[in-house]
C-alpha positions in Angstrom: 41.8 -151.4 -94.9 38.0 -151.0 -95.4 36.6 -147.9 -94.1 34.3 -150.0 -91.8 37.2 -151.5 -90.7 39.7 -148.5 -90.0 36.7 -147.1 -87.8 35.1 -147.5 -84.4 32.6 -146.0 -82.5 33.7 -146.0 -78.6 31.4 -145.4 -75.2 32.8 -144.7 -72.5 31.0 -144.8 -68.9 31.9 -142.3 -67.2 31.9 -141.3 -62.8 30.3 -138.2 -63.0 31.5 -136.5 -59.1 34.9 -135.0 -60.8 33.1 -132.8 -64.2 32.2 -135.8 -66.4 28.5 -135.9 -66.8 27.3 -139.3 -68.2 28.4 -141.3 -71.6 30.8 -140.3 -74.4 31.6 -141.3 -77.6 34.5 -141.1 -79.5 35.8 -142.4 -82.9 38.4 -144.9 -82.9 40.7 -144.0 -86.3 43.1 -147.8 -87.2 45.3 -146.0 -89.2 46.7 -143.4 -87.0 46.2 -145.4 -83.9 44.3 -142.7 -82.2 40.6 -141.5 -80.4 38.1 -138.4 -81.5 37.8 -136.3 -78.9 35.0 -137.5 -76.6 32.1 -136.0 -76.8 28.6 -136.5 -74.3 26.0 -138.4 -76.0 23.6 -139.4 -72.5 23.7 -137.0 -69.5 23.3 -139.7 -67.0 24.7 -139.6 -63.4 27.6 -142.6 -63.0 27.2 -144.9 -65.8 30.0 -147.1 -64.3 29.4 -150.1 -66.9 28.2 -150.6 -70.1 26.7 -153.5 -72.7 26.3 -153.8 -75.8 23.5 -156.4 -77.8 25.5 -158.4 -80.4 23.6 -157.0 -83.1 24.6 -153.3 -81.7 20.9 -151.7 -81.6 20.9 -151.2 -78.0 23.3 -150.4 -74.6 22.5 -150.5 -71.8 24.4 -148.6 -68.4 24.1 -149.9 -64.9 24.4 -146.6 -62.6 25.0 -145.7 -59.1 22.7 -143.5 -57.4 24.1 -141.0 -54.6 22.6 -139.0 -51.7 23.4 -135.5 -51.7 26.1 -137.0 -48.7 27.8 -138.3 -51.3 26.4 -141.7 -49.7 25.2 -144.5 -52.3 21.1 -145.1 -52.0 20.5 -147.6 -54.5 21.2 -148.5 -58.5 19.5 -148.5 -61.8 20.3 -149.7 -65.2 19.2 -147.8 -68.1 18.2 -148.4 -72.0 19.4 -146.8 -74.8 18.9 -147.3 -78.9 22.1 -146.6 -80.6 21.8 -144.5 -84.0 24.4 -145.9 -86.0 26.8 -144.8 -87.6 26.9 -141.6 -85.9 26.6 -143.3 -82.8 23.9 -141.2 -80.8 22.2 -142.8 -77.6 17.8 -142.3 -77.8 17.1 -143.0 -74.0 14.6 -145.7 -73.8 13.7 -146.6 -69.8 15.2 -147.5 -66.8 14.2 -149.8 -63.6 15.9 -150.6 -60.2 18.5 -153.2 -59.8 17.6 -153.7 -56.5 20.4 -152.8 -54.8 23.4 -150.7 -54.4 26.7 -150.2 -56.3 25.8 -152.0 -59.6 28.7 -152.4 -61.3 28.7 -155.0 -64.0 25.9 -155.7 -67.2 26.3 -158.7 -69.5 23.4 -159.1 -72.5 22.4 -162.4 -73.6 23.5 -163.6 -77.4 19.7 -163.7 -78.4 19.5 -159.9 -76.8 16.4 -161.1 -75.3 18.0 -160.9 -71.5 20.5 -158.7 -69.3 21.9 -159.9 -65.8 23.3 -157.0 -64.2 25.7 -157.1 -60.3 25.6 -155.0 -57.4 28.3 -154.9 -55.7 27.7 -153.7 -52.0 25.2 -156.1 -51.3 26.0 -159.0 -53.2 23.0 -159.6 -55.0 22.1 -160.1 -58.9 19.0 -159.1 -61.1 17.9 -160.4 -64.7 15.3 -158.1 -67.4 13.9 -159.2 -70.2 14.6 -156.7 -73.4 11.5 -156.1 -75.7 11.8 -156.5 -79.6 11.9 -152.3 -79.1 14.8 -152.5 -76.4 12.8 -151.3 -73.4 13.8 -153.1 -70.1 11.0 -155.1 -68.0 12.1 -156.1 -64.4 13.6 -157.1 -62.6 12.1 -160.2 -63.7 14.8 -162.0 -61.2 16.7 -161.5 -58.3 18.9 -162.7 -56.1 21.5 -161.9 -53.1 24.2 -164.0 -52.1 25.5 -164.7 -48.7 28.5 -165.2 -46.8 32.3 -164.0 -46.3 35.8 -165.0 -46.6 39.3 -164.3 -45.2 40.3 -161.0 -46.3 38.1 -159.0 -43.2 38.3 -155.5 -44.9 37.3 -156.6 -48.3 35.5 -159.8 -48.0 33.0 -159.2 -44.9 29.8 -159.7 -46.9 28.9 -161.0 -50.6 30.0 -158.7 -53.1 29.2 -159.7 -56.4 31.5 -158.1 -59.3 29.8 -159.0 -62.5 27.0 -161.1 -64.0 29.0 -162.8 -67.2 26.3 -164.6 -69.7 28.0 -167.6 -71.1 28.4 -167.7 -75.3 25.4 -170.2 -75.4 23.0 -167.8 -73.4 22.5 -171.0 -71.0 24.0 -169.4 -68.1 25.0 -166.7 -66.0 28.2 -166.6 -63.9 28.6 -164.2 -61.3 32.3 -163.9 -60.0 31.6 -162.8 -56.1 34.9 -161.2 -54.8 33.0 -160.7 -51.2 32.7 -165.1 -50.5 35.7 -166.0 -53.2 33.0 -167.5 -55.1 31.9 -168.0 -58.9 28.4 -168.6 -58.8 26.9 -170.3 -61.6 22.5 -169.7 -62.6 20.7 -171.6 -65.6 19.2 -168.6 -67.6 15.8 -168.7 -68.6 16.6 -165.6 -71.2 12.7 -165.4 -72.8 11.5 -165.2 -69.3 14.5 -163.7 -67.8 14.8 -166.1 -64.7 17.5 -167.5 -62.6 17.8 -171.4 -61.0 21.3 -171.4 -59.1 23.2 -174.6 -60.2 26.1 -174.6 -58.2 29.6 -172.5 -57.7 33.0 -172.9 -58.6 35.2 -171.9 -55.4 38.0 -170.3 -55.7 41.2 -169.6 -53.7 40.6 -168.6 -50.3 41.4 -164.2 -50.3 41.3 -164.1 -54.2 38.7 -161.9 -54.9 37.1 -163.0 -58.1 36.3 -159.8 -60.2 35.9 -160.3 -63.7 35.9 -163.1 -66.0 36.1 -163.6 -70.2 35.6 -166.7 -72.4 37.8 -168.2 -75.1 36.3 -168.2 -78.7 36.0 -172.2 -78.6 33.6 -171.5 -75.4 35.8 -173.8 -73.4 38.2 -172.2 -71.1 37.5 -169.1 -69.3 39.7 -166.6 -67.6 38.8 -165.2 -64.4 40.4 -162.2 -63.0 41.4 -162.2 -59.1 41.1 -158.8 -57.8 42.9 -159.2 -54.1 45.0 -161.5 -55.3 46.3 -160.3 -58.3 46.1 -163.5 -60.1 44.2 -164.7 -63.4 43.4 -168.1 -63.2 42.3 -170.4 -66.2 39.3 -172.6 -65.9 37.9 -175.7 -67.8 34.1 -174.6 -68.8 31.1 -177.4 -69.6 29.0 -175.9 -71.2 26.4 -178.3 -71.7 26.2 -178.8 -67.5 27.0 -175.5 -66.6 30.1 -176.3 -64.8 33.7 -175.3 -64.2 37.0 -176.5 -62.4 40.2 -174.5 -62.0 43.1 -175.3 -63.6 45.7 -173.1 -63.8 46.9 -170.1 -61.5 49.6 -167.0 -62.2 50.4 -163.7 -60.7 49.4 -160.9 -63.0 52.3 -158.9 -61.8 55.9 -158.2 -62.7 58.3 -159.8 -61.0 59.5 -157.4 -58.4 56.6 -155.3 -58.0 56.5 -153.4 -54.9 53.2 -151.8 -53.2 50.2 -152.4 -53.5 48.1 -153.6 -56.4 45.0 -154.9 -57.3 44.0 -156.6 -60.8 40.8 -155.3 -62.5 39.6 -156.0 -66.4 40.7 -159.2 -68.1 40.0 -159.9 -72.1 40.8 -162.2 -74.5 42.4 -161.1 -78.2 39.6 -161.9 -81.2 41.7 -165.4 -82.2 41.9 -166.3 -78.3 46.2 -166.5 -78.4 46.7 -163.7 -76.0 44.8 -163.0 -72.5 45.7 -159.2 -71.1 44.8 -158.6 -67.1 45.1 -155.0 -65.9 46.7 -153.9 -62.5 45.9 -151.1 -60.1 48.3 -150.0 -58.3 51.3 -151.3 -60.3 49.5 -149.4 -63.5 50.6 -152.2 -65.9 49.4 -154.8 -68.4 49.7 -158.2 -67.7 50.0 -160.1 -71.1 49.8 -163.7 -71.7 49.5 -166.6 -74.0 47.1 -168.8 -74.7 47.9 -172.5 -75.3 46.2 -173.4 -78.7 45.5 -176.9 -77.1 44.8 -176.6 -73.6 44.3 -173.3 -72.7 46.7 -172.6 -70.6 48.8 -169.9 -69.7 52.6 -168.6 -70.1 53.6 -165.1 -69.1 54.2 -163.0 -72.1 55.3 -159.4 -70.5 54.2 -156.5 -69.3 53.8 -152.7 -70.3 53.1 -149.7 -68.3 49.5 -148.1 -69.0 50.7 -144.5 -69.3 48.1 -143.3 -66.4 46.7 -144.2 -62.8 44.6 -147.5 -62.0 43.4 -148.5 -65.1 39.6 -149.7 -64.0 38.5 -151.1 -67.7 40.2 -151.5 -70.9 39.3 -152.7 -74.4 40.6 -154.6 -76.9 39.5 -153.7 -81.1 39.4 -157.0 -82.7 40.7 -156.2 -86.3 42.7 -153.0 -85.8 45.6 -154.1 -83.0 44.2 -151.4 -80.3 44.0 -151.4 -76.7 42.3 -148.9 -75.3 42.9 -148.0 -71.3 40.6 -146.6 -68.8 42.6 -145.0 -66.3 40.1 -143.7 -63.1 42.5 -141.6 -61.3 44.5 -139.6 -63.8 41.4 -139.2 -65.6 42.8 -139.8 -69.1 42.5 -142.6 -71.5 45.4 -143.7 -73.5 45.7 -145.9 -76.9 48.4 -148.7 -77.8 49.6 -150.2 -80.7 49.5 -154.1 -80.3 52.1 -156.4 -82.2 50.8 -159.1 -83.4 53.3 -161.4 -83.1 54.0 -161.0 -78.8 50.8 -159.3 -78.2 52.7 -156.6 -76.6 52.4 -153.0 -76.6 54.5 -151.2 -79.3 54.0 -147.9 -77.8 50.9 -145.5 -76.3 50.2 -143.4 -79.1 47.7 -141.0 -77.5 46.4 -139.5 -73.8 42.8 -138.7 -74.3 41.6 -136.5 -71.5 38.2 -137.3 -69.8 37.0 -137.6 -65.8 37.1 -140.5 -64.2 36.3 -143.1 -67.1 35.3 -146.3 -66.0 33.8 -148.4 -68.9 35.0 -148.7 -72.8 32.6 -150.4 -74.8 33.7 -150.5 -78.6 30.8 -150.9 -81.4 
């Protein structure tokens, strides 16, 4: 295996209440199937979630900003340039998103754009990047409106992440507050947003997170109340989609309760993993080569407690787990033939990790 190959850079975002104090790095090793010790590269309060450009000069961290109450006040994404291959972070700028509790960042494939989510108002904001990374904006925003059925969890918009489709032609923004997928055309030179429409989903879901097949196609859109992933039909040319196909991301027999969080594809789009908080396991499915659809592959414990994010290395068979609340990452060996776990072979200690974001 080329040394490229065998390793990775890793950030990780980080809560920063519980002794973490912004983002880490660590070094992702194929052959022994384990992490570096994590060490801080950006002392930056919450960096919940973190993007990466495709050509990996820049990431950029949407952050949640508390009152000494402990209260949330507002949000702000920041700009870094990354110093490969060491992997140190130069801080660049950071402006407003405009509301509170961002929690999502996608970048556009040209890197000329990022659409970033807050969650406690429902509301969505687009930047434009400059050829030297520094954000300008917001140079768009917008906040959602309306409900659904669950009354604790879906009394107001709550958008969960802004997800920039592969063509950079439009973002999708899964609102688990009104059950809603709401779909913008994306001006990226000029960072605007035109609403085109919304795909609704089941009534109580909770649409949190979504992911695209490599053929650009079929995404997969994780259901956070419900614990469900469901498979959808994507026109890319229109900016459209249509649900097609529904499962439970849970064991059979799981007892208590649950929610589902991250959901990623495999690099050759055969296998589609969904995490679950609560039950602390991984969903893992297959992909039909044809259609898209989905049939249940397993399950495997994640070796920790509500696993927020993970991260899949394409290449090197690792999954990489994010687990919030026993604030400790932990590494598995993927087989290649079921897509299963073939065993965790390491706990990385670190507070409250929310966000893995390979290089």
């Amino acid at each position: 295996m080329a040394a490229a190959q065998a390793k990775r850079t890793i950030f990780i975002g980080t809560l920063t209440a519980g002794g973490s104090e912004g983002i880490y790095r660590c070094t992702a090793d194929a052959e022994s199937g384990t992490l570096s010790p994590p060490v801080l590269c950006a002392a930056l309060e919450n960096p919940a979630f973190l993007a990466l450009d495709s050509r990996r000069r820049y990431l950029f961290s949407v952050r949640e900003i508390r009152k000494p109450d402990g209260g949330r006040e507002g949000g702000a994404i920041a700009a870094f340039r990354v110093r490969l291959p060491e992997g140190a972070l130069e801080t660049l700028n950071r402006c407003t998103t405009g509301g509170p509790g961002p929690c999502h960042a996608a970048v556009d494939p040209s890197g000329r754009c990022v659409a970033a989510a807050n969650y406690l108002d429902g509301s969505v904001a687009a930047y434009t990047v400059g050829a030297d990374g520094f954000l300008s904006g917001p140079t768009a925003f917008v906040r959602h409106a309306g409900s659904s059925v669950n009354p604790e969890r879906q009394e107001a918009p709550h958008a969960h992440s802004a997800n920039i489709d592969p063509a950079g032609r439009f973002v999708l923004v899964c609102d688990l507050g009104t059950d809603d997928i709401v779909i913008y055309g994306l001006d990226a030179r000029r960072g605007t947003l035109a609403r085109r429409g919304a795909v609704r989903m089941a009534a109580g879901s909770g649409p949190r997170h979504l992911a695209f097949h490599p053929n650009g196609r079929w995404l997969y859109v994780s259901n956070e109340l419900a614990n469900t992933v469901s498979v959808l039909d994507y026109d890319a040319g229109a900016g459209a989609a249509a649900v097609r196909q529904t499962l439970s991301t849970l064991p059979r027999g799981a007892a208590g309760p649950s929610t589902c969080s991250e959901v990623a594809l495999s690099a050759d789009g055969r296998f589609v993993y969904c995490a679950n908080r609560g039950d602390d396991s991984m969903a893992v499915f297959r992909a039909d080569p044809a259609s898209g659809r989905l049939e249940a592959a397993g399950h495997f414990g994640v070796e920790g407690r509500t696993p927020r994010h993970f991260a899949l290395l394409p290449g090197i068979s690792m999954l990489i787990v994010a687990n919030q609340d026993s604030d400790a990452l932990t590494v598995f060996r993927l087989d290649a033939a079921s897509g299963l776990a073939r065993g965790c072979t390491q706990t990385v200690p670190l507070s409250k990790p929310m966000c893995i974001r390979p290089v």
